[in-house]
C-alpha positions in Angstrom: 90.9 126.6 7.9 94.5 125.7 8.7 96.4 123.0 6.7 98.6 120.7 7.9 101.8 120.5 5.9 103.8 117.6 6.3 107.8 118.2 5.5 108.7 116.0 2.2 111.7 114.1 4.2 109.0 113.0 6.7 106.9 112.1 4.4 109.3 109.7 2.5 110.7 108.3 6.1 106.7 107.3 6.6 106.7 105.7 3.5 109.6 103.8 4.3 108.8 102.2 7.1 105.2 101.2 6.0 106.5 99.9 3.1 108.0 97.4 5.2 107.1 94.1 6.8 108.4 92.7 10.1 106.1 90.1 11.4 105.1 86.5 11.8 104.5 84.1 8.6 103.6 80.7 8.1 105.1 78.2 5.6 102.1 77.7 3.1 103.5 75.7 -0.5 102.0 73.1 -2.9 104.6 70.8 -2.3 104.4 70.4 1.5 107.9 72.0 2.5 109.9 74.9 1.4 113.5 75.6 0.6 115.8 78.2 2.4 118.4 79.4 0.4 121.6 81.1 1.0 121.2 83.9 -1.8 117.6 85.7 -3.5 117.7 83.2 -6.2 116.4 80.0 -7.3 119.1 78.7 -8.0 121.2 79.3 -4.9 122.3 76.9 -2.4 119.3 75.4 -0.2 120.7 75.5 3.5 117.4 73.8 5.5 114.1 72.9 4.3 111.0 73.9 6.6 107.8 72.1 6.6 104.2 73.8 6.1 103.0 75.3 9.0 106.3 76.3 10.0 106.0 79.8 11.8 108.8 82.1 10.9 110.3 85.5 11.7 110.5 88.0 8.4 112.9 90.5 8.8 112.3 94.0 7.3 110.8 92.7 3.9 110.0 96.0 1.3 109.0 94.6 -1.7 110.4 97.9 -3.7 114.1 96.5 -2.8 113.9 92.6 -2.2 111.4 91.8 -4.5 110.3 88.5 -4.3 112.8 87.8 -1.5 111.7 87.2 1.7 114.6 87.1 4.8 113.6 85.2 7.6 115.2 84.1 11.4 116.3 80.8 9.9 119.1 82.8 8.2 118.1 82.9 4.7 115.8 83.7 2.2 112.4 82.3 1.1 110.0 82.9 -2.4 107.3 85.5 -0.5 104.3 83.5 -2.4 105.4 80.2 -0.2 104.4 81.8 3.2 101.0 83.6 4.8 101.4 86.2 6.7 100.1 85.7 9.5 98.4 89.3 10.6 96.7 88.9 7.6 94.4 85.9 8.5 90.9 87.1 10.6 91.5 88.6 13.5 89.0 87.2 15.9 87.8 90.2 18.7 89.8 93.2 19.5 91.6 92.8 22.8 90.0 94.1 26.2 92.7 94.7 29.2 91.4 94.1 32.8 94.2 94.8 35.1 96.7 92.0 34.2 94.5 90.1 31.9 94.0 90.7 28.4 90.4 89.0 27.1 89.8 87.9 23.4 85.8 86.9 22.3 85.2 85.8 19.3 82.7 83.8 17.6 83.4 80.2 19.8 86.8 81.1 20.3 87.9 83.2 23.2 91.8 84.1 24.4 92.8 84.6 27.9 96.5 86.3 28.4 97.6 86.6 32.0 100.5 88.8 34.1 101.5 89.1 37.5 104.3 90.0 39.5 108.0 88.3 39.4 108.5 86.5 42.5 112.6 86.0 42.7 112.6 83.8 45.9 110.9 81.6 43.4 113.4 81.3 41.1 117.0 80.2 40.2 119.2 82.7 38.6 122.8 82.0 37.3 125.3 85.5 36.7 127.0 86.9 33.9 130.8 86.2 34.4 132.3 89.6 33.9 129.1 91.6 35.3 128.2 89.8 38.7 124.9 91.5 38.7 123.9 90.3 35.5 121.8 88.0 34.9 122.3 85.6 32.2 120.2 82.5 33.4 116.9 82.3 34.6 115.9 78.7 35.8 118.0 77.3 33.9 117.1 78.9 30.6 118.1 82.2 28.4 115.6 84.6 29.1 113.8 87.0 26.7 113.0 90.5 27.4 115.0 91.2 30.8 118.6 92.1 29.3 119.8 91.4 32.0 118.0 92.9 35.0 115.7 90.9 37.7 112.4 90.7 35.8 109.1 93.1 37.3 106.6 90.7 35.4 105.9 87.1 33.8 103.4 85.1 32.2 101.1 83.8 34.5 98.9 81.7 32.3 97.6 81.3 28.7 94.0 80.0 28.4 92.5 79.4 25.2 88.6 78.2 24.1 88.3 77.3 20.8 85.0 75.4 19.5 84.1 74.1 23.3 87.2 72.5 23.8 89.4 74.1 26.8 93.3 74.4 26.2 95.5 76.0 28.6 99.2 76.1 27.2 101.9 74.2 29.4 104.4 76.5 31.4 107.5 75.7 28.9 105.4 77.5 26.0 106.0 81.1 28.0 108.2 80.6 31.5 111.3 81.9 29.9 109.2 85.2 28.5 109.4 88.5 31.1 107.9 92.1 31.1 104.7 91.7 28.9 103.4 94.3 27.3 99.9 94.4 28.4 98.2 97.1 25.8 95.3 95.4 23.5 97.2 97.0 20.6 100.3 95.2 21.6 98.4 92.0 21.8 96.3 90.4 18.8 94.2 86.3 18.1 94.5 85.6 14.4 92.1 82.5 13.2 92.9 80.4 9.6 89.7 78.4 9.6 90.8 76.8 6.6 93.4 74.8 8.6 91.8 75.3 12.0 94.6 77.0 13.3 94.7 79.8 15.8 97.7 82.5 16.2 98.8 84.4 19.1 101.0 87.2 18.9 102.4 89.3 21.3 104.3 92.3 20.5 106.3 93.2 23.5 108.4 96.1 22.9 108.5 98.2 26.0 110.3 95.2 27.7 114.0 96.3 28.4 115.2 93.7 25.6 111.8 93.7 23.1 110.9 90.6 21.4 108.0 88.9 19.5 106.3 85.9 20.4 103.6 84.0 18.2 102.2 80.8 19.6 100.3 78.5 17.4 97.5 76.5 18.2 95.9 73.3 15.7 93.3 71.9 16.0 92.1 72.7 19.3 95.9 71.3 21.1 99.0 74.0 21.2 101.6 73.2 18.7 104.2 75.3 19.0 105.7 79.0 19.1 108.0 81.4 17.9 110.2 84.2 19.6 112.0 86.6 17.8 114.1 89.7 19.2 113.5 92.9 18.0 116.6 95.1 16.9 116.4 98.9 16.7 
């Protein structure tokens, strides 16, 4: 029987990069908010304070070099035990792709994630100064994922069934969010039933400028979201 031999160098790049985190987490502390602070110390200056339940954007985290340092997209650092991460919780059904629709069933819960094509006599666009093919505006707002070029796909819609009670999410929670990715591995429903709190996340990195969305729904009524742009 052959063996496989992997080199040593790739080997250690491997372990690199798992030991990393770059995902999604959720404010989680005793005292109901947690400090950001300028420094990885308890005793550095506190530049914002974020509620529980706050969804934020950790950046590259290896525990082997930050230690119990966490730096997030609100430019500064947080204690690792005062979050959850959020690809931890349950995930509730494994995606299934139809076309342009992703489906999610779970146990009284089920996820509906829908694409279609980008219709440009439908929208307003506003030009990048110095590149007058550029787009820089897209109905009024910064767009994520185009990088400038006319968009191919959108968000059509975002239906959600949680317990019996129907909630689709308004237009403003994904209408500035182009080019998808539409792979079930790219797409995943988390579920804290402690808090009755259901995650989306959508990891859309074939999109000419990648990003990562999570939206958060309480309670059975959508909440909020978070984008973040990848860098690589």
């Amino acid at each position: 029987m052959r063996k496989l031999v992997v080199p040593f160098f790739l080997f250690c790049q491997f372990a690199f990069v798992r030991a990393q985190e770059e995902a999604f987490a959720v404010i989680n502390d005793k005292d109901g908010y947690v400090n950001v602070r300028k420094e990885k110390s308890a005793q550095s200056k506190v530049l914002k304070k974020l509620n529980n339940k706050t969804i934020v954007f950790v950046y590259n985290y290896d525990k082997s070099t930050d230690g119990n340092w966490i730096y997030t997209d609100e430019e500064g650092y947080i204690y690792n035990d005062r979050v959850r991460w959020i690809h931890k919780f349950p995930i509730i059904a494994k995606g299934i792709a139809k076309g342009n629709i992703i489906v999610f069933e779970g146990k009284e819960i089920q996820v509906v994630l829908t694409s279609g094509k980008f219709d440009k006599s439908k929208h307003s666009f506003e030009y990048f100064k110095d590149s007058p093919t550029g787009i820089e505006v897209i109905d009024d707002q910064l767009p994520y994922g185009t990088d400038g070029k006319m968009p191919t796909t959108e968000y059509r819609s975002i239906e959600v069934n949680i317990h019996g009670k129907q909630v689709s999410l308004p237009k403003d929670a994904y209408n500035d969010l182009y080019e998808p990715t539409f792979l079930t591995d790219h797409n995943s429903v988390y579920y804290d039933k402690e808090s009755d709190i259901l995650y989306i996340v959508a990891n859309n990195d074939y999109a000419d400028r990648p990003y990562k969305v999570c939206w958060q729904i309480e309670k059975g009524s959508y909440k909020d979201r978070k984008v973040s742009e990848l860098v690589y």
